[in-house]
C-alpha positions as CSV (number, residue, x, y, z in Angstrom):
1,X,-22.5,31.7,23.4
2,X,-24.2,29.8,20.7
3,X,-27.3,31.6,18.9
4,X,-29.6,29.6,16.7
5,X,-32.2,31.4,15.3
6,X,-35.2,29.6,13.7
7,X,-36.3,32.3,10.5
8,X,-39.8,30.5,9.1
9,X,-40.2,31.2,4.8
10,X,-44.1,31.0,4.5
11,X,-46.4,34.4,4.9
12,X,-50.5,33.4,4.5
13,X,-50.0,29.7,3.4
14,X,-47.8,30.2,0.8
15,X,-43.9,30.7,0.3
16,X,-42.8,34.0,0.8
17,X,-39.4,33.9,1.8
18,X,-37.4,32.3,-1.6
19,X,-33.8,31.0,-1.8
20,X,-32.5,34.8,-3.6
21,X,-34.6,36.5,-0.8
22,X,-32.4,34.9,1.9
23,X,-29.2,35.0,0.1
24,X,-29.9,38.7,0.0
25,X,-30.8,39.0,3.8
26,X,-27.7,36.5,4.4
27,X,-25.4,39.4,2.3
28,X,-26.8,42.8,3.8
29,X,-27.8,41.7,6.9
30,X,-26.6,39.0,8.5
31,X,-23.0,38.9,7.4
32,X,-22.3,42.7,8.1
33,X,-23.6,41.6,11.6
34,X,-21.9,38.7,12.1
35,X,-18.7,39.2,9.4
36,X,-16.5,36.1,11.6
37,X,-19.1,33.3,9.7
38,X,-22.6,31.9,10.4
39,X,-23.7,28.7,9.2
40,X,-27.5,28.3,7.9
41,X,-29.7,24.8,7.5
42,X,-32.9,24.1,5.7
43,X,-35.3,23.0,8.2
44,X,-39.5,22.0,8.4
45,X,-41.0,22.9,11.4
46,X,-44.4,24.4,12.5
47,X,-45.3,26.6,14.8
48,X,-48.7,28.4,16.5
49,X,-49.5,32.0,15.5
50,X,-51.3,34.6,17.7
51,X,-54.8,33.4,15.7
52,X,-53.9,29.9,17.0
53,X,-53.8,28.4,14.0
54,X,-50.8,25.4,13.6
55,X,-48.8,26.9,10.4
56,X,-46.2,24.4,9.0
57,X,-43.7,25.8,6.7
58,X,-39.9,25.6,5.6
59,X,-37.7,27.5,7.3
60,X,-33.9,28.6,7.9
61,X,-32.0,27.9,10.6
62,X,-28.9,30.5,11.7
63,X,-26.1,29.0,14.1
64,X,-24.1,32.3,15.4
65,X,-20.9,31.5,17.6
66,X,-20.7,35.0,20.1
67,X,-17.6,34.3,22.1
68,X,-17.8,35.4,25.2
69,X,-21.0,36.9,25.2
70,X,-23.9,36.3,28.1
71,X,-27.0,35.0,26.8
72,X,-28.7,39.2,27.0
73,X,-25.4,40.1,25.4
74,X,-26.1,37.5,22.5
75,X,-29.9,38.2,22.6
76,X,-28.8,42.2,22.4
77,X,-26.9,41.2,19.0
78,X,-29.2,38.9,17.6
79,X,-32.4,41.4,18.2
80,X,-32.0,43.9,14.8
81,X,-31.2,41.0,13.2
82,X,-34.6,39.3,14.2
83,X,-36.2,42.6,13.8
84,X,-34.7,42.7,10.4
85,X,-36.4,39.7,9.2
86,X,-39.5,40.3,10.7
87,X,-39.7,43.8,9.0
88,X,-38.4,42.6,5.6
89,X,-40.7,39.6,4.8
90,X,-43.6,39.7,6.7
91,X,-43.2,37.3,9.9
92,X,-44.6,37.6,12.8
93,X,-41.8,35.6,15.1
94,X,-38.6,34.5,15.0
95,X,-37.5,31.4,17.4
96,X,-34.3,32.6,19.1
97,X,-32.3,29.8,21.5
98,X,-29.1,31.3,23.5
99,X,-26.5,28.5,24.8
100,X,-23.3,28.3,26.0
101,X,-21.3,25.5,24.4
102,X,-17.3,24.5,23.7
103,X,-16.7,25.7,20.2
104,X,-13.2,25.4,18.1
105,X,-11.7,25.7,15.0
């Protein structure tokens, strides 16, 4: 199963998430989760909020390989993770996207 979880960096207009803020979550959260590799991109996207306002901000994207793992298995793993992030900066949402796919190394 391939996770990618969409982690957005802004909180009221402004950035709130910086660089040393996710190499910290990266280091005591994501990697004791996920301690076989995860690979992270820079992205812009936007997104509307439960006021209904259209927010575009910078965000991070997480791509999780979970071999063997049904998309509620992945989506079980992946949801501390989420909450995590949610609790630690702020956010009110994190995008999550389950998929099986042919992965190698």
């Amino acid at each position: 199963m391939i996770a990618t979880l969409a982690f957005g960096r802004n909180q009221g207009g402004a950035l709130r998430v910086t660089d040393a803020d996710w190499a910290a979550f990266l280091a005591e959260e994501a990697t004791p989760r996920f301690p076989s590799g995860l690979t992270t991109h820079d992205t812009q996207g936007q997104w509307r909020g439960a006021d209904g306002v259209i927010a575009r901000e910078p965000g991070k994207l997480l791509w999780l390989v979970i071999p063997n793992a049904s998309p509620e298995e992945a989506a079980a793993r992946t949801a501390p993770l989420v909450s995590a992030y949610r609790t630690r900066f702020g956010q009110e949402s994190v995008l999550s996207s389950f998929a099986r796919g042919c992965v190698s190394f």
